[in-house]
Steps between C-alpha positions, in 0.01 A plus 500: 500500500810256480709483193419177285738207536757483214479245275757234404666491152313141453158649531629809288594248218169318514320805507628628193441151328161460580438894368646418141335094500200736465641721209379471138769451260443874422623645836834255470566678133418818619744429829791386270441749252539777814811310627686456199388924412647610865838278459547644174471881613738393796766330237463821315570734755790269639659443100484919471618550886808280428558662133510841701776391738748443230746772430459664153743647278580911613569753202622815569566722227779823552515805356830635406548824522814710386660670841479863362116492464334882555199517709311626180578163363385334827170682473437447167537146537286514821232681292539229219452237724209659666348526183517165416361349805184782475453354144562144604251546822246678252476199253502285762189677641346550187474091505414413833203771331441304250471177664282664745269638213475129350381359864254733535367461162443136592407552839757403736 
């Protein structure tokens, strides 16, 4: 079975403008409506893409520590910090928990 012929841009053109002639004025406000919903989405994502690529202000924070530290001291402070990322983890949990609760109380 051969291929059909391809057609020209002329008849393309024509062919789309007789399809909408025979739209309702519904179909071109739904059309625009689409258009205008799709460009926005793609300005959004470009806006955010291009906010992304800029270089943002780096803090690094130091600890000074005195040169004649004992390794009790280092553990301890170990242990202390340990501690306060397991509490810091655990009330973080506890309200991912708690948004999860409210969802399912309303369904989602």
């Amino acid at each position: 079975m051969p291929l059909p012929r391809p057609a020209t841009p002329r008849v393309l053109v024509e062919d789309l403008r007789t399809f909408w002639r025979a739209r309702r004025r519904g179909h071109w406000v739904a059309a625009i409506l689409a258009a205008v919903m799709t460009g926005g989405i793609v300005i959004a994502f470009l806006i955010d893409s291009h906010q992304l690529a800029q270089p943002r202000e780096q803090i690094i924070f130091l600890d000074s520590w005195p040169a004649d530290r004992t390794d009790d001291q280092i553990r301890a402070r170990q242990k202390a910090d340990l501690d306060a990322r397991t509490r810091a983890e655990a009330e973080h949990r506890r309200q991912l928990q708690r948004i999860d609760r409210n969802l399912n109380r309303l369904g989602i």
